[in-house]
C-alpha positions as a printed NumPy array, in Angstrom:
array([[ 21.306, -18.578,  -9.906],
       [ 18.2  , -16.267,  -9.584],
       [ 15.38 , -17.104, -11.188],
       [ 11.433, -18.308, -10.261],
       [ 10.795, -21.548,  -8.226],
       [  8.051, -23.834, -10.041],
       [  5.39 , -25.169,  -8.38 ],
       [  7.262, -28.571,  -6.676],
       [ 10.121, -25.942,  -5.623],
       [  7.673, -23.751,  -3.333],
       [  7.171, -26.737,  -0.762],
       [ 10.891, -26.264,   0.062],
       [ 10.551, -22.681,   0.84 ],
       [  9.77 , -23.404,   4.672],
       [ 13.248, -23.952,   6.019],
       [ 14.047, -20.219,   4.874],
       [ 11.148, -18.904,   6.077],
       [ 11.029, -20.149,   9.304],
       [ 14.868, -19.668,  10.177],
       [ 13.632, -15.687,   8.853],
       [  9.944, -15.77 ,  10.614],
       [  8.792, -16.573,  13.623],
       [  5.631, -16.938,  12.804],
       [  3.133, -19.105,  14.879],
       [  2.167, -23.13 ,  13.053],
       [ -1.438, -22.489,  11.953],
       [ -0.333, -18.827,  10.418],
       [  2.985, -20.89 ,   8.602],
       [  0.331, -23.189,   7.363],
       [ -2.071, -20.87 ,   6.4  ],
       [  0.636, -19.097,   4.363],
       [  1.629, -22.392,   2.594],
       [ -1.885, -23.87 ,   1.685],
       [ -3.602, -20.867,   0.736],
       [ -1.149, -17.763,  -0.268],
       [  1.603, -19.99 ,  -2.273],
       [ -0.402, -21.583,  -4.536],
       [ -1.276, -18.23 ,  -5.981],
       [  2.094, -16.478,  -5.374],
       [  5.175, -16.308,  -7.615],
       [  8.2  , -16.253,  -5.502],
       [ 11.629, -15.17 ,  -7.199],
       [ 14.994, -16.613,  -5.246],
       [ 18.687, -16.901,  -5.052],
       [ 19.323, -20.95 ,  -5.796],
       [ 22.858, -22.607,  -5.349],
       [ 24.477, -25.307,  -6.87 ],
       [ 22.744, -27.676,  -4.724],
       [ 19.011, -26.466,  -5.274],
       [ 18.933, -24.731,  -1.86 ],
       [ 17.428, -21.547,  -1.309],
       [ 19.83 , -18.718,  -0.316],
       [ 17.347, -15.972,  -0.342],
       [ 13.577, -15.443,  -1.853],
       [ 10.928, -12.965,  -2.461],
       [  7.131, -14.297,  -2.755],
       [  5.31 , -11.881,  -5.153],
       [  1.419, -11.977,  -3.827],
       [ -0.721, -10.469,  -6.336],
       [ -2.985,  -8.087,  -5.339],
       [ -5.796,  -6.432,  -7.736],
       [ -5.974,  -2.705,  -7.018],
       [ -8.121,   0.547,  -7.286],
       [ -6.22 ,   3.136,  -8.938],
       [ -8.237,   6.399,  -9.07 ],
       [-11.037,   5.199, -11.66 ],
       [ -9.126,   2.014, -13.086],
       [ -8.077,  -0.848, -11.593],
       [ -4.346,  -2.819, -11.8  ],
       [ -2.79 ,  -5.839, -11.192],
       [ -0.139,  -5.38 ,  -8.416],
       [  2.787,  -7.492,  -6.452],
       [  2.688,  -7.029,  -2.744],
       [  6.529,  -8.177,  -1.596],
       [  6.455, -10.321,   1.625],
       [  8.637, -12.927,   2.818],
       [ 11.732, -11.439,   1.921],
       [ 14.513, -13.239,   3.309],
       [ 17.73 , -14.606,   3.338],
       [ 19.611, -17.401,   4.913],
       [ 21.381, -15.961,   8.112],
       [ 24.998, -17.145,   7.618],
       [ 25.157, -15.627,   4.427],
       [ 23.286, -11.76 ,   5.489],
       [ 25.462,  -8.997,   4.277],
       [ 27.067, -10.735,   1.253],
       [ 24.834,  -8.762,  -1.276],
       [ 22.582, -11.526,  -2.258],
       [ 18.925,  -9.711,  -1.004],
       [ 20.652,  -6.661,  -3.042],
       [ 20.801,  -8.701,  -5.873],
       [ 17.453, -10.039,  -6.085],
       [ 15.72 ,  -7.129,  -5.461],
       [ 17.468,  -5.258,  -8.647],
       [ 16.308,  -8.285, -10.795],
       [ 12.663,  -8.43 ,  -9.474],
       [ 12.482,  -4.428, -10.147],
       [ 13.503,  -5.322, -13.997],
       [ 11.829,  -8.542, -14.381],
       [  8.771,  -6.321, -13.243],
       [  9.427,  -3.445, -15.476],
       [  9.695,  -6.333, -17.909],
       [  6.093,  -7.745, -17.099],
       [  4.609,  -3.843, -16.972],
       [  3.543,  -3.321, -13.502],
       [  3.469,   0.046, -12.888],
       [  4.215,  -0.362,  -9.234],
       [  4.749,  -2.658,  -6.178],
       [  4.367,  -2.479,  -2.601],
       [  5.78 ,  -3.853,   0.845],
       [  5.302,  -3.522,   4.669],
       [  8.673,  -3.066,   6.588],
       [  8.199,  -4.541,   9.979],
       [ 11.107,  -2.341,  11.833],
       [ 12.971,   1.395,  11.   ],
       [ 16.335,  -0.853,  10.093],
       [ 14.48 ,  -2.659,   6.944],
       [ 12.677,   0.852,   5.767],
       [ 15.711,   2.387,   5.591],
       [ 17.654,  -0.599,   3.666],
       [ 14.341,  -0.631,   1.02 ],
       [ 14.961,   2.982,   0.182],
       [ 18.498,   2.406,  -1.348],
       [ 16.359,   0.594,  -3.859],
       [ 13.448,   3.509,  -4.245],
       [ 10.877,   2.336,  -2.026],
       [  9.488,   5.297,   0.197],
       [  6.843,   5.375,   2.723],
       [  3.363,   6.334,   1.241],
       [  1.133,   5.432,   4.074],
       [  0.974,   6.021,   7.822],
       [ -0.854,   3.851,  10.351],
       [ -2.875,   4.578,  12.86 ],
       [ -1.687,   2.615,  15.912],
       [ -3.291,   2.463,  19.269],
       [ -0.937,   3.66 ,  22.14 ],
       [ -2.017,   1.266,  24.519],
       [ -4.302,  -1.523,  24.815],
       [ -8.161,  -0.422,  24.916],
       [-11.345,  -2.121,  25.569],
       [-13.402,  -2.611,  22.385],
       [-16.122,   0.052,  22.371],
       [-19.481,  -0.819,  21.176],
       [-20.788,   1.785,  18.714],
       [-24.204,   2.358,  20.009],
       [-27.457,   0.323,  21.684],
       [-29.079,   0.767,  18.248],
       [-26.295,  -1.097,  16.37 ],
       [-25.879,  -4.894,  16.565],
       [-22.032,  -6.445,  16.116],
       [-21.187, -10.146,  15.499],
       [-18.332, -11.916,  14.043],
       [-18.497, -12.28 ,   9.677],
       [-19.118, -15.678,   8.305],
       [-18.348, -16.383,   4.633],
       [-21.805, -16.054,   3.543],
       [-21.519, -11.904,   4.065],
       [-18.622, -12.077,   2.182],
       [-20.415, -10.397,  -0.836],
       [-21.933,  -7.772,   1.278],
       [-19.158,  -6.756,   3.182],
       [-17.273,  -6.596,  -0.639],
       [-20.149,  -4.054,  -1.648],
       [-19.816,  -1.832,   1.964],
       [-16.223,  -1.715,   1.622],
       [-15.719,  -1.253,  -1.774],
       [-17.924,   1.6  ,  -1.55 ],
       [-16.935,   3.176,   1.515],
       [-13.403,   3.237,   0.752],
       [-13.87 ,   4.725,  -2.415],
       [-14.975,   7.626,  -0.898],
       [-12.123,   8.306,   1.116],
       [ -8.766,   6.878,  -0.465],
       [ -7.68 ,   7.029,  -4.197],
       [ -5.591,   3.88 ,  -4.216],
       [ -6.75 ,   0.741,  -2.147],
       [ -6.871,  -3.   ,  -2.598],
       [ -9.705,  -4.307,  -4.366],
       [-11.878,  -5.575,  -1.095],
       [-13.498,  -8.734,  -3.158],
       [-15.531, -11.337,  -1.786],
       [-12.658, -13.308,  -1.709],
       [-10.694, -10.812,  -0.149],
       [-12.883, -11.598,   2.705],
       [-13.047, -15.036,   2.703],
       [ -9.536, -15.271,   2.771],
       [ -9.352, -12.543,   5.404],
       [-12.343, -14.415,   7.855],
       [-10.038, -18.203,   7.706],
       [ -6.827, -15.904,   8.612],
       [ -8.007, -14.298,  11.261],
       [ -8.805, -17.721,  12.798],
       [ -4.97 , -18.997,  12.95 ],
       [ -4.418, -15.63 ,  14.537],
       [ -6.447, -15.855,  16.948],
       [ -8.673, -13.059,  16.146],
       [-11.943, -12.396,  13.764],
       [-13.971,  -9.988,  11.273],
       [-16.827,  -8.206,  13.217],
       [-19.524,  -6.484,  11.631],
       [-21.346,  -3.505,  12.789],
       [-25.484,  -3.413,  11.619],
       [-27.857,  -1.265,  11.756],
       [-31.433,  -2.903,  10.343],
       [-29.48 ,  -5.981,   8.508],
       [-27.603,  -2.714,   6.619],
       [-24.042,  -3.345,   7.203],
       [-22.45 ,   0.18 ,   8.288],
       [-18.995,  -1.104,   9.372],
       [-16.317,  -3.383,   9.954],
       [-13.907,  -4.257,  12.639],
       [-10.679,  -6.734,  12.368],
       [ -9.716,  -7.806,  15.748],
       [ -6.743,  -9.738,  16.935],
       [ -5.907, -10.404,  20.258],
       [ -8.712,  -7.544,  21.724],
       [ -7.011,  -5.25 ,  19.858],
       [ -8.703,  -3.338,  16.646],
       [ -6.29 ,  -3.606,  14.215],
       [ -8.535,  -2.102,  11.118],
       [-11.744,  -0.43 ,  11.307],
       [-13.894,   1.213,   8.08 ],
       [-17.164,   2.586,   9.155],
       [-19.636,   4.372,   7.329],
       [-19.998,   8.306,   7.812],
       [-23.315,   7.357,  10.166],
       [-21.041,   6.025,  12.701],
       [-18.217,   7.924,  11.949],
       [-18.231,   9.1  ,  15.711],
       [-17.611,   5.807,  16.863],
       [-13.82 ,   4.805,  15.17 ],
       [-10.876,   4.278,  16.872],
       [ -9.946,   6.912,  19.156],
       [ -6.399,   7.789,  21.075],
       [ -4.399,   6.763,  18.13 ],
       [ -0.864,   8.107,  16.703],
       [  0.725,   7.608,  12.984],
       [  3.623,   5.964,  12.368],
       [  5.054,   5.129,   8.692],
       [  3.644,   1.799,   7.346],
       [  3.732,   1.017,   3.907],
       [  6.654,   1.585,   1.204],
       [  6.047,   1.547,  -2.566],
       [  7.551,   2.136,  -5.653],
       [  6.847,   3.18 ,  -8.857],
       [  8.354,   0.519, -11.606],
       [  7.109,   2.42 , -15.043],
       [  6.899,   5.722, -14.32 ],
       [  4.657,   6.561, -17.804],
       [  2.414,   3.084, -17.289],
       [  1.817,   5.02 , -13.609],
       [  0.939,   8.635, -15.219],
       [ -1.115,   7.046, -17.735],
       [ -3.554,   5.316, -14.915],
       [ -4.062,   8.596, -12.427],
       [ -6.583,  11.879, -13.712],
       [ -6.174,  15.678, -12.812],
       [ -8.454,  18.645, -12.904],
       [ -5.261,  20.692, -13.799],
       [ -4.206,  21.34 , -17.427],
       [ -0.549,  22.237, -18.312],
       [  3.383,  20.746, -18.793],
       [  6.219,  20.19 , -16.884],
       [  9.93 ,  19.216, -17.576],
       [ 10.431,  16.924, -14.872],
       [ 14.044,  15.091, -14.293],
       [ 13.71 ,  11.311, -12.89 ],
       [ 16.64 ,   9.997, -11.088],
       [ 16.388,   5.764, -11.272],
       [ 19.502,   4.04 , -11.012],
       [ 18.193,   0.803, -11.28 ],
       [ 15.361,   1.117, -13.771],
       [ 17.33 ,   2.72 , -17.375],
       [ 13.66 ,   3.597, -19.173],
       [ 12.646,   5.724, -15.871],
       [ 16.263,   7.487, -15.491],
       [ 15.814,  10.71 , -17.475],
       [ 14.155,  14.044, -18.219],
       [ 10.38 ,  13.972, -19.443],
       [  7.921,  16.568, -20.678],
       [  4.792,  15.845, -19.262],
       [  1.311,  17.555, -20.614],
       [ -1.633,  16.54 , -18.367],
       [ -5.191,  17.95 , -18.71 ],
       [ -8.245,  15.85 , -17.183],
       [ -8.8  ,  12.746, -19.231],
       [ -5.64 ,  12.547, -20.975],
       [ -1.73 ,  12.377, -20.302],
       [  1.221,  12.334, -22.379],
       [  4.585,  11.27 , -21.068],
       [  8.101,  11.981, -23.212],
       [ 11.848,  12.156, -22.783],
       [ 13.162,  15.568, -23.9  ],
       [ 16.541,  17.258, -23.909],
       [ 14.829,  20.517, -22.422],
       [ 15.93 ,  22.007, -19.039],
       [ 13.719,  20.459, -16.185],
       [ 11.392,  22.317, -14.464],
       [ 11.785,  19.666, -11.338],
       [ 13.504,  16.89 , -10.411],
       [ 12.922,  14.053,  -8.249],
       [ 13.901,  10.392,  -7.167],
       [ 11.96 ,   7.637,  -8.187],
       [ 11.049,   7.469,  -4.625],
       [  9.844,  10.758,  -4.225],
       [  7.495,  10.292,  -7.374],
       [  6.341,   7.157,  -5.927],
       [  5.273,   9.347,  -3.098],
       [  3.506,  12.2  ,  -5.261],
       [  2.   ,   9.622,  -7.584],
       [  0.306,   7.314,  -5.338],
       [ -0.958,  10.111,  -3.119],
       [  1.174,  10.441,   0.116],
       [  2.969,  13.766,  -1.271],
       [  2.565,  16.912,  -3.073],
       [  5.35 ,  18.979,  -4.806],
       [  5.535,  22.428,  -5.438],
       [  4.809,  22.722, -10.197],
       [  2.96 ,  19.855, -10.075],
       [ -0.838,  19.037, -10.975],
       [ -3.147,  17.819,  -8.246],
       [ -3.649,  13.809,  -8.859],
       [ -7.033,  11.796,  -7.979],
       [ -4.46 ,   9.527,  -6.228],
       [ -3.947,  12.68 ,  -3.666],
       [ -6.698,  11.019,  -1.36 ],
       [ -4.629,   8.986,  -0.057],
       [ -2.828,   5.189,  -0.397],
       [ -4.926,   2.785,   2.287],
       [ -3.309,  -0.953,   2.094],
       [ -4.353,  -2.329,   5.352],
       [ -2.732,  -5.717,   4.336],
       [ -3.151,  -9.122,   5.401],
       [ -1.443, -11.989,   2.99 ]])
């Protein structure tokens, strides 16, 4: 049976996870303390009440062009070993999409942590729409300058480095988790049970920067344009996060274009009925409509491919410019 686990039925999730993870004690404790609590997490049950395979929804709030949505970021996915390949994880994941279309997200996200598992997530329309910049070989941590000071974030700047990063990334990206204050909080206890820590980079008590570090190894950096010089250097892409779009007019409605116009665009969704089919779209800045049609389309796409265009990472050929088109920047942590 699929369905949600209540709140008693999360505290038996750690069998699973662990047989799935192998994920260091303080982080698996971290994960069930703080991050469960708040999560929903959707799973396979059998006759007995044990968990054959799970999802845990976190929720994320994020910035979508100029308005803000509540989003699921998918982690944890798992199933038990001895039963891999039967179809259950297929399963689930068509349910979640639907129960999700059926709650009105307009999308979700997830971090595939090898090739094998991007390419399995695409059969259900994820696609890539981020790269990451990762270092090609261990470094020494540079310091930025004399005139700068650096020292490791305590909860009490937890409102100032929400204001810095808020700001800063809003400047560069169109679509980017909502950097709270307790966004950091949460962040600064993490990085303790992985052995690493927030830094902050100051220039006359004005924070200009900051650094998450794990292991010696910068593993996110946002810096103000001042010190722009000074960010990670000797780094190559690789694809990082996957997303997909679950209501394809919810999505339209949230992101803005300079353009004005209308397109016939085909949708292919074979999981997702409402999003399977042709639409004329008129877009002018400030306002979007979104209709099925029984004209000839102008262009078609996968749901996958207009996860890509609409959250920034692509650009197709008869299509408007979108304020998403700076860019999708989920550096995430659970």
């Amino acid at each position: 049976m699929i369905r949600y686990l209540n709140e008693f039925e999360k505290m038996n999730i750690s069998p699973l996870y662990e047989e799935t993870f192998q994920d260091d004690y303080d982080y698996c404790q971290f994960f069930y303390n703080t991050v469960i609590p708040q999560a929903d997490i959707i799973a396979d049950i059998d006759s007995l009440k044990k968990i054959q395979s799970m999802i845990t929804l976190i929720p994320k709030e994020i910035n979508v062009g100029r308005t803000r949505c509540d989003c699921y970021y998918l982690y944890g996915v798992a199933t038990e070993k001895k039963l891999r390949g039967q179809g259950k994880m297929s399963v689930l994941l068509k349910t979640l999409m639907e129960n999700l279309y059926n709650e009105e997200q307009a999308f979700t996200y997830l971090i595939p942590d090898s090739d094998l598992n991007r390419n399995y997530y695409r059969k259900f329309g994820f696609e890539t729409v981020m790269d990451k910049y990762e270092n090609k070989q261990k470094e020494k941590i540079k310091r930025p300058s004399h005139s700068f000071m650096q020292r490791k974030a305590e909860n009490s700047d937890a409102v100032r480095l929400s204001i810095f990063a808020q700001n800063s990334l809003s400047k560069k990206y169109g679509i980017f988790v909502v950097h709270s204050k307790e966004y950091f909080m949460r962040l600064i206890e993490l990085m303790k049970t992985e052995k690493g820590y927030v830094e902050i980079i100051l220039k006359d008590k004005l924070i200009l920067g900051y650094r998450v570090i794990v292991d010696g190894k910068i593993i996110e950096e946002i810096t103000d344009d001042k010190i722009k010089q000074f960010e990670m250097t000797g780094y190559k892409s690789k694809p990082y996060a996957m997303a997909r779009v679950i209501n394809a007019k919810k999505m339209i409605g949230m992101v803005n274009t300079n353009d004005a116009g209308s397109v016939v665009l085909k949708l292919n969704d074979d999981i997702i009925a409402d999003n399977n089919g042709v639409f004329i779209w008129n877009y002018k800045p400030g306002k979007m409509t979104w209709e099925k049609t029984d004209k000839d389309p102008d262009v078609e796409m996968s749901i996958g491919e207009f996860s890509q265009y609409s959250l920034g990472y692509r650009h197709f050929d008869g299509l408007p410019a979108l304020n998403t088109m700076a860019g999708f920047y989920i550096n995430d942590y659970i």
